[in-house]
Biopython code that builds the backbone (N, CA, C, O; Angstrom):
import numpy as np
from Bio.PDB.StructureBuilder import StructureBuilder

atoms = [
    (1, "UNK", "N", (-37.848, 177.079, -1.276)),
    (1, "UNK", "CA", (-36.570, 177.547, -0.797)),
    (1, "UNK", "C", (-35.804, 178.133, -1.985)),
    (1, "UNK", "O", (-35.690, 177.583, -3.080)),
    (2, "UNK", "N", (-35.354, 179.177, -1.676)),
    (2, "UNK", "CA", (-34.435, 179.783, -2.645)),
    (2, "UNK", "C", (-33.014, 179.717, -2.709)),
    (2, "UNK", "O", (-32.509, 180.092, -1.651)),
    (3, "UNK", "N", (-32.333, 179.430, -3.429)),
    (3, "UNK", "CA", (-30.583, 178.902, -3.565)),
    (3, "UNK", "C", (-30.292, 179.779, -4.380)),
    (3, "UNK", "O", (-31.042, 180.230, -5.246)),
    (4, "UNK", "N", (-28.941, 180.153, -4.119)),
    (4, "UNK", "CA", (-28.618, 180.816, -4.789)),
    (4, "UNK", "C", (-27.712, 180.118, -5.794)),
    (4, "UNK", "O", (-27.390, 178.931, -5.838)),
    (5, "UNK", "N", (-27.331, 181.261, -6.696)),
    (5, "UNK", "CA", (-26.810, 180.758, -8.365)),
    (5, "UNK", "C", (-25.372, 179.323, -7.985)),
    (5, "UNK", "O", (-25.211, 178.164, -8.365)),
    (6, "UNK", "N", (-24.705, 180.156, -7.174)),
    (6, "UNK", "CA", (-23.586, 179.111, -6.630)),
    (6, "UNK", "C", (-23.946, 177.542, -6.005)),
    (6, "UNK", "O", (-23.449, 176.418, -6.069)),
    (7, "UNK", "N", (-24.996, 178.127, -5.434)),
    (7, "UNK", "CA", (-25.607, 176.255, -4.811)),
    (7, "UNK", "C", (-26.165, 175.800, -5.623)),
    (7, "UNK", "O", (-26.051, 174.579, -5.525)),
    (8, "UNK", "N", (-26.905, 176.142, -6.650)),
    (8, "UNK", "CA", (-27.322, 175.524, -7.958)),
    (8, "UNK", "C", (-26.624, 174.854, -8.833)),
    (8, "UNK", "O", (-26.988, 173.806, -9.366)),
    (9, "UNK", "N", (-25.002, 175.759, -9.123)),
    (9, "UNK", "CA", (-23.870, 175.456, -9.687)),
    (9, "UNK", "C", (-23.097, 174.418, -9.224)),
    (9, "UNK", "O", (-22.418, 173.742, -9.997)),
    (10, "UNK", "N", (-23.139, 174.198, -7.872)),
    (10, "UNK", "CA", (-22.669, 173.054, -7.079)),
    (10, "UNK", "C", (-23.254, 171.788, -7.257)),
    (10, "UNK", "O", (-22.617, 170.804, -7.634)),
    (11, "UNK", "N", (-24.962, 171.794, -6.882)),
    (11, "UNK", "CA", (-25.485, 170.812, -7.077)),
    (11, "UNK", "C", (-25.307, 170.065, -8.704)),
    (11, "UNK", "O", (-25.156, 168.908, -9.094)),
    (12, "UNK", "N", (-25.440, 171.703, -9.517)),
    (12, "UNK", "CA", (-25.401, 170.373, -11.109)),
    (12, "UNK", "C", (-23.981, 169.952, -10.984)),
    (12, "UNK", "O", (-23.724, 168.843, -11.452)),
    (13, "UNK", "N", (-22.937, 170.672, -10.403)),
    (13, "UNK", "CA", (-21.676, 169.677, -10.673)),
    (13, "UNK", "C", (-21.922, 168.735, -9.867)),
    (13, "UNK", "O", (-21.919, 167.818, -10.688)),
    (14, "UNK", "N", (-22.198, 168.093, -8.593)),
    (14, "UNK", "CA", (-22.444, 167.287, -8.204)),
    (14, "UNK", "C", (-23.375, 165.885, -8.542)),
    (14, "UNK", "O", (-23.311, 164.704, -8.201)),
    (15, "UNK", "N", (-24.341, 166.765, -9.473)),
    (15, "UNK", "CA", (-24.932, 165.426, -10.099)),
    (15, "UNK", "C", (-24.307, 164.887, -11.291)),
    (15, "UNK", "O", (-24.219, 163.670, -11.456)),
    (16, "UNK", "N", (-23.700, 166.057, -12.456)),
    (16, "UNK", "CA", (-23.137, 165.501, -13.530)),
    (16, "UNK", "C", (-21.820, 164.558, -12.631)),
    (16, "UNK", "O", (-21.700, 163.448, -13.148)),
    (17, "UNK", "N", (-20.934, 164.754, -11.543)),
    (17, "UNK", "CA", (-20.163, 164.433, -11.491)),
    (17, "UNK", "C", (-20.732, 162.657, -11.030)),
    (17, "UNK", "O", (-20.229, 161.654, -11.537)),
    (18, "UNK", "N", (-21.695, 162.633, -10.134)),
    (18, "UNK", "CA", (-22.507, 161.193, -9.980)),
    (18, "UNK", "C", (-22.801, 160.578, -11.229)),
    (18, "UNK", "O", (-22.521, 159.389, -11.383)),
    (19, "UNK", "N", (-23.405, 161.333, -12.268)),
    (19, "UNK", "CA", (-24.167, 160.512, -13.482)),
    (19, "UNK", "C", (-22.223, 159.736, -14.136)),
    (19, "UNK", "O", (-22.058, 158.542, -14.387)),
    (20, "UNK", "N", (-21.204, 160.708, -14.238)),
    (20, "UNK", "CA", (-20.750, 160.157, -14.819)),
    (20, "UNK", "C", (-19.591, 158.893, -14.135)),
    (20, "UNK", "O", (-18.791, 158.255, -14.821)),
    (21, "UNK", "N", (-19.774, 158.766, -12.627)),
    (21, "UNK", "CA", (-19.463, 157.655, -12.170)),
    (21, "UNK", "C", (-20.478, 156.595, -12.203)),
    (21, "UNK", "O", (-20.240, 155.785, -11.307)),
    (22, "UNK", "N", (-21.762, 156.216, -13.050)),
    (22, "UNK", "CA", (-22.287, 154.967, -13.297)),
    (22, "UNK", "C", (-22.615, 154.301, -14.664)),
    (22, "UNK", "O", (-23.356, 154.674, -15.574)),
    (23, "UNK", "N", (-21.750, 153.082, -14.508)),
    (23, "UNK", "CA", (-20.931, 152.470, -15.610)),
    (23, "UNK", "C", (-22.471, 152.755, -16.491)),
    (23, "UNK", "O", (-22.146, 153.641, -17.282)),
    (24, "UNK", "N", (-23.599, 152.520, -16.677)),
    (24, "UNK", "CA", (-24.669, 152.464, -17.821)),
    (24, "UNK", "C", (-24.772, 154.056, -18.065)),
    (24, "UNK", "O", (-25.652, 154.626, -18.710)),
    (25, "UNK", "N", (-24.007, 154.468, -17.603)),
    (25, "UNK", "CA", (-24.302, 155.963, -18.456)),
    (25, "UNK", "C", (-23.081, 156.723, -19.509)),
    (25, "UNK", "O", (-22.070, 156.932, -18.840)),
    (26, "UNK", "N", (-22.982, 157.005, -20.401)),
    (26, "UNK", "CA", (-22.533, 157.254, -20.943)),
    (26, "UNK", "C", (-22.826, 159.323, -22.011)),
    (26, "UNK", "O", (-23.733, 159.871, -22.636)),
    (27, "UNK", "N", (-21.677, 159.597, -21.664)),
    (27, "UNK", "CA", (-21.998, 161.202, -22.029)),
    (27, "UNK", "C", (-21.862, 160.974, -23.576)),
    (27, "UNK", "O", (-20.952, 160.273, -24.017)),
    (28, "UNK", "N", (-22.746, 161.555, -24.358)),
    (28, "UNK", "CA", (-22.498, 161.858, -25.876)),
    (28, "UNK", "C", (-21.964, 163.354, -25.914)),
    (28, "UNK", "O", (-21.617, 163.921, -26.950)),
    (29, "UNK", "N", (-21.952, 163.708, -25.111)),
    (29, "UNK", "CA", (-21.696, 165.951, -24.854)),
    (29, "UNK", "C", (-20.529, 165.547, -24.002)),
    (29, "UNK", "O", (-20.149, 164.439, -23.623)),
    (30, "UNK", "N", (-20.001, 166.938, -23.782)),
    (30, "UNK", "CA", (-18.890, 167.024, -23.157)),
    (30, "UNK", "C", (-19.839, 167.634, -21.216)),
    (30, "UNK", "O", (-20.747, 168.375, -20.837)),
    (31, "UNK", "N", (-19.010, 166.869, -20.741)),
    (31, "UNK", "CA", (-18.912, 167.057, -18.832)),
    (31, "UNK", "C", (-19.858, 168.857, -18.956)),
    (31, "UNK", "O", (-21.063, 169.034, -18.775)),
    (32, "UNK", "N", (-19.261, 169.465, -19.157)),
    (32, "UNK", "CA", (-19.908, 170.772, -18.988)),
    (32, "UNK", "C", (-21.056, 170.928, -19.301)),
    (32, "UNK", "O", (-21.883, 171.405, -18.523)),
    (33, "UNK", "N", (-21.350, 170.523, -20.609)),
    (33, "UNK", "CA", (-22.887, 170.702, -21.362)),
    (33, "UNK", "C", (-23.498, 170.049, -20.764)),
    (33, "UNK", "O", (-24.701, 170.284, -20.647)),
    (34, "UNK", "N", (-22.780, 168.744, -20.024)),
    (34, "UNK", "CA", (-23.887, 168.400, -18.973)),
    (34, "UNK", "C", (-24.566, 169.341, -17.645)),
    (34, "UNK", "O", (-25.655, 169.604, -17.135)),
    (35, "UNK", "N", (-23.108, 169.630, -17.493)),
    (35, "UNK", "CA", (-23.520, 170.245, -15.633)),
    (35, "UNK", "C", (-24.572, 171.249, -16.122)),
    (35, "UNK", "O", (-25.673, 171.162, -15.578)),
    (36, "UNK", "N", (-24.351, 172.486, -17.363)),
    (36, "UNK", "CA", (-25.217, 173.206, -17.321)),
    (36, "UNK", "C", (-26.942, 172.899, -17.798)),
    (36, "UNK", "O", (-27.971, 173.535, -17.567)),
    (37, "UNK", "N", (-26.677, 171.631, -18.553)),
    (37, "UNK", "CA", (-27.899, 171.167, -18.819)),
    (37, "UNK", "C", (-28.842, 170.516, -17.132)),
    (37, "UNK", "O", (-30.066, 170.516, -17.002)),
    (38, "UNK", "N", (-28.097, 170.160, -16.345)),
    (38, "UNK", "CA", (-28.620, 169.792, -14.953)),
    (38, "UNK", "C", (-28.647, 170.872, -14.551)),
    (38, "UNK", "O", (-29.598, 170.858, -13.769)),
    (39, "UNK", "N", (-27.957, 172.483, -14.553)),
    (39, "UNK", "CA", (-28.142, 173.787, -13.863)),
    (39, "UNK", "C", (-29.825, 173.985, -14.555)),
    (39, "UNK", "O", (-30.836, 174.081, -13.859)),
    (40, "UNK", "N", (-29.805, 174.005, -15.605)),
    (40, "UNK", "CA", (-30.982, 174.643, -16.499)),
    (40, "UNK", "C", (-32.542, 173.592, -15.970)),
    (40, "UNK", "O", (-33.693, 174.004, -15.826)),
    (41, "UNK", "N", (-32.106, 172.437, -15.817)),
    (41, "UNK", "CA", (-33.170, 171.524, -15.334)),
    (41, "UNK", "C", (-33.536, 172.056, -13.500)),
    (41, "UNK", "O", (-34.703, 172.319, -13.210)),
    (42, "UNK", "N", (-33.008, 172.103, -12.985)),
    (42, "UNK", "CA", (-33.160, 172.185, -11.794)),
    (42, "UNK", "C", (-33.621, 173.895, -11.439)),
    (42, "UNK", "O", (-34.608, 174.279, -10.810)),
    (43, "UNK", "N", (-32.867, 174.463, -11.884)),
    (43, "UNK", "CA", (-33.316, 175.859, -11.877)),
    (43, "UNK", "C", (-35.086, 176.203, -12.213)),
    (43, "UNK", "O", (-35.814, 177.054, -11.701)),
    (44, "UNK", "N", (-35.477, 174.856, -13.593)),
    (44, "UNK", "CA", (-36.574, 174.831, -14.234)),
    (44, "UNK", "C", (-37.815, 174.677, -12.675)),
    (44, "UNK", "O", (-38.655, 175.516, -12.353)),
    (45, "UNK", "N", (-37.540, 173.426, -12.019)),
    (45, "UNK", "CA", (-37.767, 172.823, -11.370)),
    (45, "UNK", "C", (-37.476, 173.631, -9.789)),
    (45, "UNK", "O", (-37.548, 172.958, -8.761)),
    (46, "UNK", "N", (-37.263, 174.595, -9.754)),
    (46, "UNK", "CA", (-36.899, 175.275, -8.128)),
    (46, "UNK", "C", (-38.176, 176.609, -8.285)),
    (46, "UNK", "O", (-38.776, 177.168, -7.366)),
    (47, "UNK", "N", (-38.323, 176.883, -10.038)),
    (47, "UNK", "CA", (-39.657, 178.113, -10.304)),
    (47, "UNK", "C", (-40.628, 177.442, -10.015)),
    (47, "UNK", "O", (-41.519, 177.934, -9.322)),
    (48, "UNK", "N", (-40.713, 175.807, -10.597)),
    (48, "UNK", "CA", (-42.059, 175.076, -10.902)),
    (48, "UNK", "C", (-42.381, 175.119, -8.896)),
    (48, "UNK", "O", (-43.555, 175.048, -8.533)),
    (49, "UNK", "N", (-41.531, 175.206, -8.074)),
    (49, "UNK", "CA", (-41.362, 174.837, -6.682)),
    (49, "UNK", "C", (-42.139, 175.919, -5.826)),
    (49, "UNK", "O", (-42.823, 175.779, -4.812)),
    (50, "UNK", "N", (-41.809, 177.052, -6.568)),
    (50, "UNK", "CA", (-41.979, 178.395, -5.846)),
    (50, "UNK", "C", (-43.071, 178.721, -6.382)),
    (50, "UNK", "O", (-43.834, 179.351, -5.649)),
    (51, "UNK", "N", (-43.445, 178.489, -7.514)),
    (51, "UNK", "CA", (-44.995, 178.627, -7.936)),
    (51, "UNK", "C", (-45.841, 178.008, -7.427)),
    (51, "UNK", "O", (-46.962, 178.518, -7.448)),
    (52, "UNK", "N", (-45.687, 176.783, -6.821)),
    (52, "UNK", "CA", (-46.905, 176.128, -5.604)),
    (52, "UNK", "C", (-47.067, 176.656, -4.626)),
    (52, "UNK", "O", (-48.201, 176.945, -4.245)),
    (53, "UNK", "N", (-45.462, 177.069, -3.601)),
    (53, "UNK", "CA", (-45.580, 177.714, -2.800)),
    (53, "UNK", "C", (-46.591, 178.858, -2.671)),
    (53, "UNK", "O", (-47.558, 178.738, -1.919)),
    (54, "UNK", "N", (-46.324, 180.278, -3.600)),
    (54, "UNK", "CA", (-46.455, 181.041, -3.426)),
    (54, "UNK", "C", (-48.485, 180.852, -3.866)),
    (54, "UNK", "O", (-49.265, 181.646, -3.341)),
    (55, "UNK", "N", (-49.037, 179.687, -4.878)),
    (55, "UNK", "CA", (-50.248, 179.487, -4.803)),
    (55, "UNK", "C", (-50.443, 179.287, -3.751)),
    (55, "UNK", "O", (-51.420, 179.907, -3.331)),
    (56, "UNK", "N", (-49.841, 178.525, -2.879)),
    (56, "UNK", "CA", (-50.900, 177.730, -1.571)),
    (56, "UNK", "C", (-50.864, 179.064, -0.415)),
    (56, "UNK", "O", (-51.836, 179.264, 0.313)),
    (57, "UNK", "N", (-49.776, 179.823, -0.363)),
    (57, "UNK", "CA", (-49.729, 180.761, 0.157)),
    (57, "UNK", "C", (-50.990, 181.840, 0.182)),
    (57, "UNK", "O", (-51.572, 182.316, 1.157)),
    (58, "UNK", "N", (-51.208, 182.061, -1.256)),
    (58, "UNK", "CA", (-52.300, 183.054, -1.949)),
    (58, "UNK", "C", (-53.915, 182.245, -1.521)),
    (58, "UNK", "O", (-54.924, 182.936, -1.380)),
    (59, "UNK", "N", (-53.931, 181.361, -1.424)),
    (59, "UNK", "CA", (-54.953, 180.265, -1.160)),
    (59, "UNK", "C", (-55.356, 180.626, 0.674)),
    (59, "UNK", "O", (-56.429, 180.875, 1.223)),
    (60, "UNK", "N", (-54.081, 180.516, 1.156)),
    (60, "UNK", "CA", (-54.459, 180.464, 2.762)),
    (60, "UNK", "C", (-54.769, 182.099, 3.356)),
    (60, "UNK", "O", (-55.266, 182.436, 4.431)),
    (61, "UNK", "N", (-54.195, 183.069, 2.046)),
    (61, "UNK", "CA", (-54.472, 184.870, 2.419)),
    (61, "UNK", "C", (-55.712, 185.106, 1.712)),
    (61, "UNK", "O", (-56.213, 186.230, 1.722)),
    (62, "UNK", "N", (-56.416, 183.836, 0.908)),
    (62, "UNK", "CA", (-57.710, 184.743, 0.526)),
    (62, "UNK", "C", (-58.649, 183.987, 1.388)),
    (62, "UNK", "O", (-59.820, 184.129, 1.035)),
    (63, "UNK", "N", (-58.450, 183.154, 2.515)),
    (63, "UNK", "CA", (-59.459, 183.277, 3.742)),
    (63, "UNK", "C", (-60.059, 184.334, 4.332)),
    (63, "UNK", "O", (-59.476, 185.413, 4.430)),
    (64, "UNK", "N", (-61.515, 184.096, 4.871)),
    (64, "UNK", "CA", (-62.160, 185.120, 5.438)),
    (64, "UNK", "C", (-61.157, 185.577, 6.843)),
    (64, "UNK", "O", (-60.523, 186.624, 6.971)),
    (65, "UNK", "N", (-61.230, 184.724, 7.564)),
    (65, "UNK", "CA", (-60.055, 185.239, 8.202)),
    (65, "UNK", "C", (-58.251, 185.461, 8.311)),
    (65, "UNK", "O", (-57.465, 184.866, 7.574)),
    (66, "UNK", "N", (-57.946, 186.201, 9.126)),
    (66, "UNK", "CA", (-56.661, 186.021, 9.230)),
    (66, "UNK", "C", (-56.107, 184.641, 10.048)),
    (66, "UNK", "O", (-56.583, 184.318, 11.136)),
    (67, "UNK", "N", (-54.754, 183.673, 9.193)),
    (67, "UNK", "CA", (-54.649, 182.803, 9.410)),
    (67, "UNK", "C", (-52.998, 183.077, 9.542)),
    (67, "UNK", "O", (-52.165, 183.072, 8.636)),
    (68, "UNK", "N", (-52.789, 183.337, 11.090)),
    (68, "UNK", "CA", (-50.977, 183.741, 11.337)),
    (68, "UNK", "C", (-50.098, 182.483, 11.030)),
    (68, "UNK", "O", (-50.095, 181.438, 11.681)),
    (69, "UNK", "N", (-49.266, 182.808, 9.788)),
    (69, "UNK", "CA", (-48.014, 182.037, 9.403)),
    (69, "UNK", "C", (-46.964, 181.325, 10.885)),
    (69, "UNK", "O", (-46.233, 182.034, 11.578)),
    (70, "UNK", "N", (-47.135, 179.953, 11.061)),
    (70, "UNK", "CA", (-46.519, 179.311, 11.756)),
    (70, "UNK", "C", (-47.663, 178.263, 12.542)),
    (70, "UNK", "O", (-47.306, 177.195, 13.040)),
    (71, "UNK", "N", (-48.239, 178.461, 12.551)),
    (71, "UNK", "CA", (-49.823, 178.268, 13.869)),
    (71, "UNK", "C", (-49.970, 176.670, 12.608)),
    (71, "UNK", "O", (-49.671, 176.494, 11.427)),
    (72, "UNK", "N", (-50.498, 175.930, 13.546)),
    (72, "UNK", "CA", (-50.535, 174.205, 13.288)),
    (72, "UNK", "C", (-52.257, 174.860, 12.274)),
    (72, "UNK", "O", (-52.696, 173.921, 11.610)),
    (73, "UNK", "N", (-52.758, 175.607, 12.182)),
    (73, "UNK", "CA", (-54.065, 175.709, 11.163)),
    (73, "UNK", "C", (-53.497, 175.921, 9.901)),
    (73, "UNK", "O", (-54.060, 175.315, 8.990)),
    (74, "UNK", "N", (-52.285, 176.797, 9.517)),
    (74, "UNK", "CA", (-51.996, 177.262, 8.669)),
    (74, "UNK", "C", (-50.764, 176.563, 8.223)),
    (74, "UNK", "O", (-50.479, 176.804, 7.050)),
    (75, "UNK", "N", (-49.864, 175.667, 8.922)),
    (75, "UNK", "CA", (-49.405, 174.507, 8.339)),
    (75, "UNK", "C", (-50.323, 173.907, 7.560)),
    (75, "UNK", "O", (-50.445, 174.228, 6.378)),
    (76, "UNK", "N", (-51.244, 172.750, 8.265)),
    (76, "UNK", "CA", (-52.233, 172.082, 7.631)),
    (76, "UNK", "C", (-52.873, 172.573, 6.390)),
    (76, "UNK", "O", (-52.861, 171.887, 5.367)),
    (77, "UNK", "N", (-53.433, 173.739, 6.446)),
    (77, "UNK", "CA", (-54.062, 174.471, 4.805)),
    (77, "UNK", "C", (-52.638, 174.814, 4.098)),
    (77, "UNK", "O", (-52.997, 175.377, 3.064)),
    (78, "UNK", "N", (-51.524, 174.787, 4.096)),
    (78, "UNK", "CA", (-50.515, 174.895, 3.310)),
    (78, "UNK", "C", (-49.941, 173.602, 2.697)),
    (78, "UNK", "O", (-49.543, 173.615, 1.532)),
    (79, "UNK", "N", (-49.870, 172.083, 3.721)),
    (79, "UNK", "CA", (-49.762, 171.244, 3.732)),
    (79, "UNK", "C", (-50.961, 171.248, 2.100)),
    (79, "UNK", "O", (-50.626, 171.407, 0.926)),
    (80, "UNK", "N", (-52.481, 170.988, 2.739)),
    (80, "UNK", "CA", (-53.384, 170.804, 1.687)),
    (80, "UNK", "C", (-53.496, 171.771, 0.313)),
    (80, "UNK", "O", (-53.785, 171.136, -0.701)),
    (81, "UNK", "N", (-53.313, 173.166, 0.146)),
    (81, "UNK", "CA", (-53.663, 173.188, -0.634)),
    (81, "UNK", "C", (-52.000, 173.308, -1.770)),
    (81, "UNK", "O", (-52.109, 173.383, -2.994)),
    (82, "UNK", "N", (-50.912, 173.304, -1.221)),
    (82, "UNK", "CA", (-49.663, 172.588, -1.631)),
    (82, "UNK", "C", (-49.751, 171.580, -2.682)),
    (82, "UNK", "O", (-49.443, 171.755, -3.861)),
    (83, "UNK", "N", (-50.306, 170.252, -2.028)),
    (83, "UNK", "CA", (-50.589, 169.344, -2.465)),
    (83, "UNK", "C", (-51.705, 169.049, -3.657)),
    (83, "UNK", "O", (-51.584, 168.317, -4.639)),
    (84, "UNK", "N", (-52.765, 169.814, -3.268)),
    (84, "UNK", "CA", (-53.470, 169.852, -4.245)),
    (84, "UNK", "C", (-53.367, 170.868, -5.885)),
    (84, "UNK", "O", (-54.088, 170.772, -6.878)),
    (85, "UNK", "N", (-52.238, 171.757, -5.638)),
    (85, "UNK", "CA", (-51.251, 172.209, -6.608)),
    (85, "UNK", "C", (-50.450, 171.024, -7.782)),
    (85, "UNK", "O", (-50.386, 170.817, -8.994)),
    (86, "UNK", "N", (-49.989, 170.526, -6.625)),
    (86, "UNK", "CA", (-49.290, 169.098, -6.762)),
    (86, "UNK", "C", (-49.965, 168.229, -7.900)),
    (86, "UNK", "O", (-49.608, 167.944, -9.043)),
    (87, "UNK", "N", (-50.808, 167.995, -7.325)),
    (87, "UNK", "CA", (-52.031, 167.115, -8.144)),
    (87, "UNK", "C", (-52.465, 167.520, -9.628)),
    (87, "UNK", "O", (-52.501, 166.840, -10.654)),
    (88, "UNK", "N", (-52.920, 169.439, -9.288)),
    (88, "UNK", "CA", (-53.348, 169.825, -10.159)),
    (88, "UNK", "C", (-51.979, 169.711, -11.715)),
    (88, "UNK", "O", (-52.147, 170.288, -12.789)),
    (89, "UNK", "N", (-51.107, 169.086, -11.468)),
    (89, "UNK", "CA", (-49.935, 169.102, -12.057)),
    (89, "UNK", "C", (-49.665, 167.526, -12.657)),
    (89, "UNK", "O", (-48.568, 167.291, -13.163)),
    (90, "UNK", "N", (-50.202, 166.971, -12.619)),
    (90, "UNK", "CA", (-50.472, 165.422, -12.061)),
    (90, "UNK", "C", (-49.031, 164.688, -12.134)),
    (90, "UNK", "O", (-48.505, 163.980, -12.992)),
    (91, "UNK", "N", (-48.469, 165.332, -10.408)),
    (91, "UNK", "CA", (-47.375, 164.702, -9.964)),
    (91, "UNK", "C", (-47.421, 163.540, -8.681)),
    (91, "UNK", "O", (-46.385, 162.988, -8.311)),
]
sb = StructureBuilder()
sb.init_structure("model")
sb.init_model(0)
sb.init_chain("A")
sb.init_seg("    ")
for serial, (resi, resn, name, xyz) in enumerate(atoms, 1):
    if name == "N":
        sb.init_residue(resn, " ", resi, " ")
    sb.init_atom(name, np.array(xyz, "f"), 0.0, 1.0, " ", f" {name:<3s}", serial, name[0])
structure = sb.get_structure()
């Protein structure tokens, strides 16, 4: 899924704003350097996202046949070779 720059911007304020309501955490940086350090992490983490996708995708178009996007066959081989992306990552 793709978000745009603003929902990204939201979410890291939303998490810096969580991290810094729990008492064992403590900021050595200032509030901002956080949020953008959670923008820069997550952003990292939304490519690492879209790069499985778009493998398992490439995986289910180099079948001998055509396999139409939506159809319970082409869930399942997206489901699997998704996952086995996954793996190949050892997550």
């Amino acid at each position: 899924m793709r978000l745009t720059r603003d929902k990204v911007n939201k979410l890291a304020h939303t998490v810096a704003d969580a991290l810094a309501e729990v008492d064992a955490v403590e900021f050595i940086e200032d509030r901002n350097t956080i949020r953008q350090e959670c923008r820069k992490i997550l952003e990292e983490l939304f490519m690492a996202e879209a790069k499985l996708d778009a493998s398992a995708r490439q995986k289910i178009e180099s079948q001998k046949r055509i396999i139409p996007e939506g159809t319970q066959e082409w869930d399942i081989l997206y489901r699997k070779y998704y996952n086995e992306e996954v793996k190949k990552l050892g997550i």
